[in-house]
TIFINU-686530 format. One line per 5 residues: for each residue y, z, x of N, C-alpha, C, O. Coordinates in steps of 0.05 Angstrom, whole numbers, plus 5000, padded with zeros to 4 digits. Atoms other than C-alpha are relative to their C-alpha. Layout:
<nodes>
Y,Z,X,Y,Z,X,Y,Z,X,Y,Z,X  ...;
</nodes>
This chain:
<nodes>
4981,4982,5012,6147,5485,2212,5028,4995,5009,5048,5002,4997  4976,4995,4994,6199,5470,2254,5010,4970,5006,4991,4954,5006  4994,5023,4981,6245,5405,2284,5017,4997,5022,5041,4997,5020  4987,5002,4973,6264,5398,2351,5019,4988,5009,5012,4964,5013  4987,5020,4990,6322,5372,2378,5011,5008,5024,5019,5031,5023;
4994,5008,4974,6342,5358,2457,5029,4991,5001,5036,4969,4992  4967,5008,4993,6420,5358,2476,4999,5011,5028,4980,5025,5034  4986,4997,4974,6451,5368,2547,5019,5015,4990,5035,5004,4975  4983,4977,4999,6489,5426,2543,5009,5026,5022,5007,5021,5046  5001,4979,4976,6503,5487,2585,4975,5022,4996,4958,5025,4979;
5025,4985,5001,6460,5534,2602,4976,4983,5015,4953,4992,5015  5027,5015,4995,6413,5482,2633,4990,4980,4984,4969,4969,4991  5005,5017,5027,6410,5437,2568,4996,5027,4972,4994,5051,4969  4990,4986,5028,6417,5454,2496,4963,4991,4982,4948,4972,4983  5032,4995,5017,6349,5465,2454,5009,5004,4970,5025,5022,4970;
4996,4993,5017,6357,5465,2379,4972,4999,4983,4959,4979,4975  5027,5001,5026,6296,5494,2334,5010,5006,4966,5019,5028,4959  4993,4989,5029,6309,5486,2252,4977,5003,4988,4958,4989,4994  5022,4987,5014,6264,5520,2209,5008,5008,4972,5024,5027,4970  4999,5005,5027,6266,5512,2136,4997,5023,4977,4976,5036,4976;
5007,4983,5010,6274,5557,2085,4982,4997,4980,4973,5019,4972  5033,5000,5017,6215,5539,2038,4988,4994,5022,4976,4972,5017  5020,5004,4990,6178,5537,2101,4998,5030,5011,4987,5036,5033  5003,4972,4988,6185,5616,2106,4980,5003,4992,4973,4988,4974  5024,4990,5011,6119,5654,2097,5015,5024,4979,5033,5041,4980;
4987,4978,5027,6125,5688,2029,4985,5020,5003,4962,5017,5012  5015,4977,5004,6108,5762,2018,5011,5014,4976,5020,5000,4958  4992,4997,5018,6128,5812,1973,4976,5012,4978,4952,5007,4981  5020,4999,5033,6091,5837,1901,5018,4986,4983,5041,4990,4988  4989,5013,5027,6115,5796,1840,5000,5024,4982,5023,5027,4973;
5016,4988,5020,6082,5849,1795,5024,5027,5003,5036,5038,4984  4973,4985,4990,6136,5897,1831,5029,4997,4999,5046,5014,4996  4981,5007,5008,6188,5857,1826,5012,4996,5028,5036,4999,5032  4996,5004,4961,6194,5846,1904,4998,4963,5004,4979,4948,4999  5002,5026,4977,6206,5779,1938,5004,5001,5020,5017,5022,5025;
4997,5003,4983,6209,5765,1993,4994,4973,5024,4973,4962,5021  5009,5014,4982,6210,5715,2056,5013,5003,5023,5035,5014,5028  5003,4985,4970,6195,5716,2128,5008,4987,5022,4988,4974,5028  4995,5022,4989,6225,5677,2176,4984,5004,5025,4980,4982,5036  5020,4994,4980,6179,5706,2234,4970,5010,4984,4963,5017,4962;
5030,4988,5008,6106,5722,2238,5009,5031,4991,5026,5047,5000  4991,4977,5010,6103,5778,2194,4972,5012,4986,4963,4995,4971  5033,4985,5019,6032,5821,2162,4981,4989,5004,4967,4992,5024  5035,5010,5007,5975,5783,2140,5014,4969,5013,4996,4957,5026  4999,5016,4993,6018,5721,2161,5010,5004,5030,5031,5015,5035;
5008,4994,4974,6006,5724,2232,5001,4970,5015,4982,4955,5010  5005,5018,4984,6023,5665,2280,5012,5004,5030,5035,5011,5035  4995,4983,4970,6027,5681,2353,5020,4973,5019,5022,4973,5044  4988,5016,4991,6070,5620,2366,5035,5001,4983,5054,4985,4987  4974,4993,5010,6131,5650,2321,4998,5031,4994,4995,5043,4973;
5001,4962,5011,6132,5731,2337,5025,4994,5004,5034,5011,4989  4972,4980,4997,6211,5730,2358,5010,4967,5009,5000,4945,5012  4984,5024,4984,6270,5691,2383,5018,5023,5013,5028,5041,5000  4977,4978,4988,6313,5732,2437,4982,5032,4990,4958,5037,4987  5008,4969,5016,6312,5809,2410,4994,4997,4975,4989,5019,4964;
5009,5004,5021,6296,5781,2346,4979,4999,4980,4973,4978,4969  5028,5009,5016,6233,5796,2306,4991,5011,4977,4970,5023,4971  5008,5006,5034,6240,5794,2234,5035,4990,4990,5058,5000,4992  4969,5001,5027,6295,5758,2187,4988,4998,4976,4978,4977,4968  5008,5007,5030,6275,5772,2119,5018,4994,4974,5037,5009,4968;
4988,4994,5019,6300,5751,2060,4990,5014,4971,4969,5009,4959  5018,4979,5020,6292,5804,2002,5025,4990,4966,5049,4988,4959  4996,4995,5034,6295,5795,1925,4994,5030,4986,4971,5036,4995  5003,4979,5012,6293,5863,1885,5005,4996,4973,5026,4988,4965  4978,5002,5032,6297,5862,1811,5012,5029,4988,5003,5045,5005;
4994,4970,5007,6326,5931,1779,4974,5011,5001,4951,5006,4994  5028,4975,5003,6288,5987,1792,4978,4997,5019,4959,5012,5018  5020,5008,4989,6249,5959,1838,5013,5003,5038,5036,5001,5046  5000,4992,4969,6241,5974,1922,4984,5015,5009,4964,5023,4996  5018,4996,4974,6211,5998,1981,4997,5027,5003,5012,5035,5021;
5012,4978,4993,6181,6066,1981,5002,5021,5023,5007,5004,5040  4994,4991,4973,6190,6117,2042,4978,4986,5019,4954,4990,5015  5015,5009,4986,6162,6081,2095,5010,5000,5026,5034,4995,5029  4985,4993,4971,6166,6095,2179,5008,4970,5009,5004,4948,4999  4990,5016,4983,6197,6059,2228,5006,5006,5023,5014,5029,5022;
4992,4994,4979,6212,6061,2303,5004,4976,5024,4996,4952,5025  4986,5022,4973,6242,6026,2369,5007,4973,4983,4995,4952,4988  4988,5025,5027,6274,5975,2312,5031,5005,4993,5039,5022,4978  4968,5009,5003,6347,5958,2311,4996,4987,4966,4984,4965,4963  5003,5013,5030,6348,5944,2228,5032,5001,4994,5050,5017,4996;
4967,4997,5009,6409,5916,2203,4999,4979,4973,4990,4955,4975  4991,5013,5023,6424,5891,2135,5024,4986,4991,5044,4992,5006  4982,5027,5012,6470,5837,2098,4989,4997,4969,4970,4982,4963  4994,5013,5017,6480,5841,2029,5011,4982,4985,5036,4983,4982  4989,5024,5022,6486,5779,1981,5008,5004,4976,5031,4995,4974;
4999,4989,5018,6489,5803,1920,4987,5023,4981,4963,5020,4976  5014,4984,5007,6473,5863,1883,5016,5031,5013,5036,5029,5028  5007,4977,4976,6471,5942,1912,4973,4997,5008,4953,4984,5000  5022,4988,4981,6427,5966,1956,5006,5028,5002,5029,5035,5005  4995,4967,5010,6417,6043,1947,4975,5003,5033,4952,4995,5032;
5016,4985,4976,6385,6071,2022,5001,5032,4996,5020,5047,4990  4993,4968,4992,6361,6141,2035,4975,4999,5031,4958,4981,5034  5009,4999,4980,6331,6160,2102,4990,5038,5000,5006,5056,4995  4996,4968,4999,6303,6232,2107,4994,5004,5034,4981,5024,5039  4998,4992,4975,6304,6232,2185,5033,5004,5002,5043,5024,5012;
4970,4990,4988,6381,6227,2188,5015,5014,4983,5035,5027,4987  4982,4986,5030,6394,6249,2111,5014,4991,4999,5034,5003,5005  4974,5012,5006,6440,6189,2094,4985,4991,4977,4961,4984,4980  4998,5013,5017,6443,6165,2022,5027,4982,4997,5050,4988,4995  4974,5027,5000,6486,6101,2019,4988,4980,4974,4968,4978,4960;
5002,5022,5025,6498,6045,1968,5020,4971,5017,5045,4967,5015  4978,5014,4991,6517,5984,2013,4995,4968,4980,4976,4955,4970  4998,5026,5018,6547,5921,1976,5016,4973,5016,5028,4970,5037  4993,5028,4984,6566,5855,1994,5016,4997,5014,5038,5001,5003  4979,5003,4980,6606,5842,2060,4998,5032,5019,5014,5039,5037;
5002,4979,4983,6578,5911,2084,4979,4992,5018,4965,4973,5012  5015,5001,4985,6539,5917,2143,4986,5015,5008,4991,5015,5032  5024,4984,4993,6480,5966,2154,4989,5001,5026,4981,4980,5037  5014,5001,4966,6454,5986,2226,4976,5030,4987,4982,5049,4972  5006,4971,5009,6398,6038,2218,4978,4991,5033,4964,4971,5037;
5009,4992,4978,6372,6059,2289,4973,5011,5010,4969,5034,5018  5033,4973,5012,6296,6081,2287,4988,5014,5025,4974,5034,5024  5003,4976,4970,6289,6105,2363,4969,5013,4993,4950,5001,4984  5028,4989,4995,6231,6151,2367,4989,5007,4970,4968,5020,4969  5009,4998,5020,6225,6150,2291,5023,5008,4979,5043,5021,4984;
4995,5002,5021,6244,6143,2219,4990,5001,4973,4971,4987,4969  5009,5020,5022,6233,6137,2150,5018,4999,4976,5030,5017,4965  4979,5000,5017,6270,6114,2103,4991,4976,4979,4977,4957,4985  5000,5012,5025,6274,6082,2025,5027,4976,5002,5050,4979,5009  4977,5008,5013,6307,6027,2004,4998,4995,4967,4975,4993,4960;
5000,5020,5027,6318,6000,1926,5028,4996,4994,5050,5000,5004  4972,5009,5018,6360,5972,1871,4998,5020,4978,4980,5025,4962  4997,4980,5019,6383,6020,1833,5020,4995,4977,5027,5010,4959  4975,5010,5012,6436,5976,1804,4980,4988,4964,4956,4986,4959  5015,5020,5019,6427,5938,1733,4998,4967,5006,4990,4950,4990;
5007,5026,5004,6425,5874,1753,4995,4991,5042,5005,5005,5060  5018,5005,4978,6388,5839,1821,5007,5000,5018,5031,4997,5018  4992,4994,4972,6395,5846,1885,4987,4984,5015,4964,4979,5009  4999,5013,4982,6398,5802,1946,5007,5006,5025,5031,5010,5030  4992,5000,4968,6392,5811,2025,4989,4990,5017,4968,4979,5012;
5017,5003,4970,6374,5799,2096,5004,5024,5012,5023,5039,5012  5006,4982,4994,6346,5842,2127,4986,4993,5035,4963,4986,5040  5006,5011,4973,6349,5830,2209,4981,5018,5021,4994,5037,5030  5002,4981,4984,6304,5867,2256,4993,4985,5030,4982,4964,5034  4997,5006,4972,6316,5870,2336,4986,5011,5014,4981,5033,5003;
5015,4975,4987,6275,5904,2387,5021,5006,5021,5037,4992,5034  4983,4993,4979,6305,5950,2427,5005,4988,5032,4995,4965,5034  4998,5004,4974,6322,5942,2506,4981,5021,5012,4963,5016,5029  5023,4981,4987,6287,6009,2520,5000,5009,4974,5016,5006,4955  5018,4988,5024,6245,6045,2474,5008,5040,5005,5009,5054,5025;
4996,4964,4997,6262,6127,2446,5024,4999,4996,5038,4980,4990  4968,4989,5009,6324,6163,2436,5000,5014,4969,4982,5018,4953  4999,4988,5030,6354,6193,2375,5012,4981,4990,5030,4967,4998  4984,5021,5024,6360,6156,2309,5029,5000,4991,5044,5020,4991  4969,4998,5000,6425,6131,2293,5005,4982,4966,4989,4966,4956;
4989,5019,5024,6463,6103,2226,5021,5000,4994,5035,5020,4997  4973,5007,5004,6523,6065,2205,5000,4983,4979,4981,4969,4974  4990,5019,5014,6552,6029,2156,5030,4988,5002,5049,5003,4995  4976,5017,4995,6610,5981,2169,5013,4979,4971,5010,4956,4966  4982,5013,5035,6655,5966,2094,5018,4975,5016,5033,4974,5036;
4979,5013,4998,6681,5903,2086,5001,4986,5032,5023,4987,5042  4994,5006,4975,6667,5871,2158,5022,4968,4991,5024,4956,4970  4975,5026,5000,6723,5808,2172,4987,4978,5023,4979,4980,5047  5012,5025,4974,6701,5736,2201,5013,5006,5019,5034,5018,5015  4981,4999,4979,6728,5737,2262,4987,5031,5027,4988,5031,5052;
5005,4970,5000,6700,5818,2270,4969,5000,5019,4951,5015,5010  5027,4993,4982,6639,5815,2323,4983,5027,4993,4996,5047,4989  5012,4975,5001,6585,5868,2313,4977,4998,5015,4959,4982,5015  5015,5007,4977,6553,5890,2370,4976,5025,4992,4981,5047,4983  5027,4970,4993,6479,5936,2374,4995,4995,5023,4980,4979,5034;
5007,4985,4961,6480,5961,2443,4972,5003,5009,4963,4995,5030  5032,4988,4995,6409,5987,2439,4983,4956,5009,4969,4949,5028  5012,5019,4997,6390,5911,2432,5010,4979,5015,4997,4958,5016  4986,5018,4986,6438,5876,2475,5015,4976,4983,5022,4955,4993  4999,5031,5013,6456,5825,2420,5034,5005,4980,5044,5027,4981;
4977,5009,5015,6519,5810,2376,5005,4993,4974,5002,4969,4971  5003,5026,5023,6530,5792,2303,5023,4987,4991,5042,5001,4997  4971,5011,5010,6588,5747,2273,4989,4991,4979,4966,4984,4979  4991,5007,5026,6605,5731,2199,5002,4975,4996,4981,4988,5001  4983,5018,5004,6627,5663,2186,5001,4993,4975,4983,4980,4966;
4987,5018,5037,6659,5645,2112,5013,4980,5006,5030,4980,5023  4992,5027,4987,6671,5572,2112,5014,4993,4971,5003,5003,4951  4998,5014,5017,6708,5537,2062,5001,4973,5003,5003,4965,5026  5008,5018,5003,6698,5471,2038,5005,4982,5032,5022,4994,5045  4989,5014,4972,6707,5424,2107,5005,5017,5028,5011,5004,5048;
4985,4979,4990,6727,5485,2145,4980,5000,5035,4956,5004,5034  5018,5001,4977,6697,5482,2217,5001,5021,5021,5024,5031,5025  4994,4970,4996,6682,5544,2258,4980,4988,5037,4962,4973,5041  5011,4998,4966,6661,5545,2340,4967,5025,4995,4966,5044,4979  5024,4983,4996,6588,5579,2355,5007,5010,5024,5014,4998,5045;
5003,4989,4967,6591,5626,2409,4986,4992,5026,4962,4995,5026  5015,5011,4978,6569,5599,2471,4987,5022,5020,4998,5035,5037  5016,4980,4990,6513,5641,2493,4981,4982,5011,4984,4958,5012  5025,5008,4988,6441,5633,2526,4985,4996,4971,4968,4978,4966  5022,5003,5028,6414,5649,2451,5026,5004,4980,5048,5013,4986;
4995,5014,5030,6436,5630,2378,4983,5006,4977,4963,4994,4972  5023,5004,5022,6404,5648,2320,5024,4998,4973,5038,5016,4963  4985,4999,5026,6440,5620,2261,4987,4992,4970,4976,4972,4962  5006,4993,5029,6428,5641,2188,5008,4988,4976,5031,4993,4969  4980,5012,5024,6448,5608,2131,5005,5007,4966,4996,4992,4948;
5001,4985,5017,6469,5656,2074,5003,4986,4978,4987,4987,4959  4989,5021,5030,6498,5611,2024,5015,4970,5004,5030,4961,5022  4984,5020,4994,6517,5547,2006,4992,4980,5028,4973,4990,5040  5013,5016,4975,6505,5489,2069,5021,4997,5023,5045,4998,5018  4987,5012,4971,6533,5471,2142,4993,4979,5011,4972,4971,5001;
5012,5015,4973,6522,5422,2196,5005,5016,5028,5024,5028,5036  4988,4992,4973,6511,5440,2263,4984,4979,5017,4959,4978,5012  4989,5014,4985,6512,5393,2308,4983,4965,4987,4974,4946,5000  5006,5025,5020,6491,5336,2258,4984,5010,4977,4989,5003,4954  5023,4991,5021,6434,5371,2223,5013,5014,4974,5028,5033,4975;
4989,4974,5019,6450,5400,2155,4988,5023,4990,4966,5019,4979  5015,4974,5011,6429,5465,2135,5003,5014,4982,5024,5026,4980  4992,4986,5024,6421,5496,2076,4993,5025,4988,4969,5026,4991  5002,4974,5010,6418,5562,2044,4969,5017,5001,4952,5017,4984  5030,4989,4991,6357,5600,2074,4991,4984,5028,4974,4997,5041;
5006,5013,4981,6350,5548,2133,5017,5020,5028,5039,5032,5032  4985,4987,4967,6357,5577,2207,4995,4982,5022,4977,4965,5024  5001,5016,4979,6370,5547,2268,5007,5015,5031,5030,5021,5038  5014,4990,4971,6341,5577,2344,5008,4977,5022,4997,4956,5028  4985,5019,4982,6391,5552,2396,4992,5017,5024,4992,5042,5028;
5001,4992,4971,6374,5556,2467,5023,4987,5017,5027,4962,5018  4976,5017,4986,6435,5544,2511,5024,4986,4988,5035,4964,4992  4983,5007,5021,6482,5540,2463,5035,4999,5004,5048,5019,4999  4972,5010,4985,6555,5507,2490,5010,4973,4973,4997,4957,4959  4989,5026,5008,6606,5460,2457,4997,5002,4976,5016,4990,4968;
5013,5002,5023,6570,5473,2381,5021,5006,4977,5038,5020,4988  4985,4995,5024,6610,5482,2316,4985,4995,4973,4972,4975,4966  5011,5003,5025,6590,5497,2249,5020,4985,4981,5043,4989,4988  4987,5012,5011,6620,5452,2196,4991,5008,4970,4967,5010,4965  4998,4994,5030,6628,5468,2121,4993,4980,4989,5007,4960,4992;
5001,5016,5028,6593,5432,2061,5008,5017,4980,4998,5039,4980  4987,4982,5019,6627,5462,2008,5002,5029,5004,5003,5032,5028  4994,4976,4986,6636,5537,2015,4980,5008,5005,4963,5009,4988  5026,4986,4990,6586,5569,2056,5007,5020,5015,5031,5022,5020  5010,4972,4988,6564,5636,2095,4986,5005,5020,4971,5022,5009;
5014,4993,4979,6529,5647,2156,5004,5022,5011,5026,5034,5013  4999,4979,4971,6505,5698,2205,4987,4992,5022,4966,4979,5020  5004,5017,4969,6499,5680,2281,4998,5024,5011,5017,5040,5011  5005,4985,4980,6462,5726,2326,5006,4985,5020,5001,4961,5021  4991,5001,4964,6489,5724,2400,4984,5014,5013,4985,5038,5014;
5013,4978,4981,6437,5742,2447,4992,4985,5031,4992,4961,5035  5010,4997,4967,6415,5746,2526,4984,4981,5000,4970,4976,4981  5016,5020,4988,6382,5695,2556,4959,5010,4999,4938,5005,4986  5030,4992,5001,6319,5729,2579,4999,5027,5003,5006,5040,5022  4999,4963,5003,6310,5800,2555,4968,5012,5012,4948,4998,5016;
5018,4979,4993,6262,5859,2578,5005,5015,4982,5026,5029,4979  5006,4971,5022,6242,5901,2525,4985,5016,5007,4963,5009,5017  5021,4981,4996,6211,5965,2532,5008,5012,5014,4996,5031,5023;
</nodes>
């Protein structure tokens, strides 16, 4: 599923895992109008050699067609944060009582602590596109929390405390070359459009699981989009 590559870097050396996006496990109903794919072990697809990277354990990407979404369903000790592509996204939550409509370049945090539940769909006429990140907490409990952040700006760090971790934006245009944060962990996303990082190219749905990650830069094939989790070396959850 994945290809390995070995650099000398900081941190102790540099580790790079890419993982393909037609090599996500698909889920989803068709019949519903749901897609979906999983970039972690996720349901019925179960592999105990890809539950997480860092605080990281689920990136999905979700298709909705109108009218179509996710039912009230719980949640807890889960840092959930969304990234829409295109489309709305219509949330309601009846633990915190937020109805929201977030749209592209917004950022979603929804907090689930000792519990949640909450709906999403498309309520829009025409389809909808996201990721959909979830982190595990640092400690487990508390009260649920929610935000939405309009309009975040490359450049604009967004941090979830609960999970120790970081996210950044990057809009690339054509050639346009952008620095990776130099952390212990890396997890970079690739929303649209393609990159290189550090030779490899990546393209739209492809992620790349950096250990030790120094010196790195993303480089623009024509205009592209990424999100780059920043996280801790070696976390304690729970």
């Amino acid at each position: 599923m994945a290809r390995w590559a070995l650099r000398d870097g900081g941190y102790g050396g540099r580790v790079i895992q890419v993982h393909r996006g037609d090599e996500r496990y698909p889920g989803g109903e068709a019949a519903a109008g749901i897609e979906t794919r999983h970039a972690f072990s996720f349901g019925p697809h179960y592999d105990p050699d890809n539950l997480r990277f860092g605080a990281l354990i689920a990136c999905n990407e979700e298709r909705l067609a109108p009218g179509a979404g996710f039912g009230e369903h719980p949640h807890r000790d889960t840092e959930i944060v969304t990234w829409v592509v295109e489309g709305e996204l219509t949330h309601r939550d009846s633990t915190t009582g937020h109805e929201t409509v977030v749209r592209p370049g917004d950022v979603q945090r929804l907090s689930a602590a000792d519990g949640v539940r909450h709906e999403e769909r498309n309520d829009g006429a025409g389809p909808l596109r996201f990721v959909q990140m979830w982190l595990a907490p640092a400690t487990f409990g508390g009260d649920p929390a929610y935000e939405v952040v309009r309009g975040i700006a490359d450049g604009t760090p967004y941090a979830v405390p609960r999970a120790g971790a970081m996210l950044h934006v990057r809009r690339l245009a054509d050639g346009e070359r952008s620095a990776v944060p130099a952390a212990p962990r890396m997890y970079v996303h690739v929303v649209r459009g393609a990159v290189r990082l550090d030779g490899e190219r990546l393209e739209a749905g492809d992620a790349a699981r950096v250990t030790g990650a120094a010196d790195l830069e993303l480089a623009a094939v024509g205009a592209a989009e990424c999100l780059l989790w920043e996280m801790p070396g070696e976390p304690s959850y729970g």
